[in-house]
C-alpha positions as CSV (number, residue, x, y, z in Angstrom):
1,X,0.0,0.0,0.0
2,X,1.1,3.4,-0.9
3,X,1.8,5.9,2.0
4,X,0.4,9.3,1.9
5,X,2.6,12.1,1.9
6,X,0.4,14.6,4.0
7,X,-1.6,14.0,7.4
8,X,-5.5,14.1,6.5
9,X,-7.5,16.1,9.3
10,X,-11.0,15.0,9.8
11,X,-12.2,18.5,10.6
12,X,-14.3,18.5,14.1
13,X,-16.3,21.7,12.6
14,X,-17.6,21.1,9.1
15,X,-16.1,22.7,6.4
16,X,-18.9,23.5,3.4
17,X,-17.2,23.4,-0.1
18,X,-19.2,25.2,-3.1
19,X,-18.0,23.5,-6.7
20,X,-17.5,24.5,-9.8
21,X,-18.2,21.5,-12.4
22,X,-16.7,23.1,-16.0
23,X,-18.0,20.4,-18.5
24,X,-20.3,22.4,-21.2
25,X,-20.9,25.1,-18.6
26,X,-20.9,25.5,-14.8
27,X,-23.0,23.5,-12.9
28,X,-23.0,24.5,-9.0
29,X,-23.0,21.4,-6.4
30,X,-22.3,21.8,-2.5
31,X,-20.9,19.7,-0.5
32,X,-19.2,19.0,3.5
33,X,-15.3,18.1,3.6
34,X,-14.9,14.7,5.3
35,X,-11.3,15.1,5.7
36,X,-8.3,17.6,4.4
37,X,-4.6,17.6,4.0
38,X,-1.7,20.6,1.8
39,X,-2.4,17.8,-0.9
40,X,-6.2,17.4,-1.5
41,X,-9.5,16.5,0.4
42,X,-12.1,14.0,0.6
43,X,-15.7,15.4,-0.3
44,X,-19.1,14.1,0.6
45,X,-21.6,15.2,-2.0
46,X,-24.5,14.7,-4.3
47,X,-23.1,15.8,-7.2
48,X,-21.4,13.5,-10.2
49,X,-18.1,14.4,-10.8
50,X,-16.2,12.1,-13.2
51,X,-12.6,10.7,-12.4
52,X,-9.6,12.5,-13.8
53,X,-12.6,15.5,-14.0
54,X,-11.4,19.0,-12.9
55,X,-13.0,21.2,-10.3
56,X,-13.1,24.7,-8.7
57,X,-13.9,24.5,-5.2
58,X,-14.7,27.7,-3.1
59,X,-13.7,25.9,0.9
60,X,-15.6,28.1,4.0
61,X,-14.0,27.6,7.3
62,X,-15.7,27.4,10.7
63,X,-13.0,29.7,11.8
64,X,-14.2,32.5,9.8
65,X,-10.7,32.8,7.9
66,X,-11.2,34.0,4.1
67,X,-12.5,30.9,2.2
68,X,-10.0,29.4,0.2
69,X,-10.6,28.6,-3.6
70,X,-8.4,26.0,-4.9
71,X,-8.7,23.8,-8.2
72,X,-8.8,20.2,-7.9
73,X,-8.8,16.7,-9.8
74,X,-11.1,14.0,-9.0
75,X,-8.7,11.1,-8.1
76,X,-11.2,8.8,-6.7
77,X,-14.6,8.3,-6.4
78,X,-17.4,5.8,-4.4
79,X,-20.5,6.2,-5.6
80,X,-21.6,3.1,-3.5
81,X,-24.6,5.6,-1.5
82,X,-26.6,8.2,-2.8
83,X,-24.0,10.7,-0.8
84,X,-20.8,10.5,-2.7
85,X,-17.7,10.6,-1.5
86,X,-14.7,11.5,-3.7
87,X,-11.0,11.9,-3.4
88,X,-9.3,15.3,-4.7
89,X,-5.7,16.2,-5.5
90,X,-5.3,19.9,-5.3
91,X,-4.0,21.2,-9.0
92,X,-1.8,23.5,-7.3
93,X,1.0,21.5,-5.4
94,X,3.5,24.4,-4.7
95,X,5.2,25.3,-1.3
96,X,2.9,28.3,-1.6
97,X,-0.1,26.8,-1.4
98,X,0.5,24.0,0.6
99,X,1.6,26.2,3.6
100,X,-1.8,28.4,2.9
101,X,-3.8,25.3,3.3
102,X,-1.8,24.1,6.2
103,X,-1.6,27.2,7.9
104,X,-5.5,27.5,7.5
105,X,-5.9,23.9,9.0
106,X,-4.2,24.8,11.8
107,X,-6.3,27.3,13.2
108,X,-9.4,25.4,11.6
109,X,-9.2,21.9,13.3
């Protein structure tokens, strides 16, 4: 099995995600984060987003920070229940971003 190479947080507060679906115009779809690392997220969510598919995500915080907007792939999905859940690898892997999300994690969770 393959290790990860960031430490998920389950947040205790929930963080609502807003998503941007660009396939032949944008569709809106909402959704609650079931966990959250610098490198992507895990989503819970009605919506049907297609492996390898590319998102925009617009993340609000419990905390009250700015939301953050970040771009995503679809790495994974189980559609095995009516709520999906998918897997998402953040686009944007720099250092930059990767401290922004950490840094917002740490005063989130």
């Amino acid at each position: 099995m393959r290790q990860r190479g960031a430490v998920r947080i389950v947040p205790r507060k929930p963080i609502t995600v807003a998503i941007a679906i660009e396939e032949g115009g944008v569709t809106r779809a909402y959704g609650v984060v079931a966990n959250i690392s610098e490198a992507g997220a895990c989503l819970w969510t009605d919506a049907a987003l297609d492996p390898g598919g590319a998102v925009n995500l617009h993340l609000s915080f419990p905390s009250g920070s700015q939301p953050l907007q970040a771009e995503g792939v679809v790495a994974w999905v189980n559609a095995a229940v009516e709520t999906r859940r998918y897997g998402l690898r953040w686009t944007d892997q720099s250092e930059a971003r990767r401290a922004r999300v950490k840094r917002i994690l740490s005063t989130s969770a």
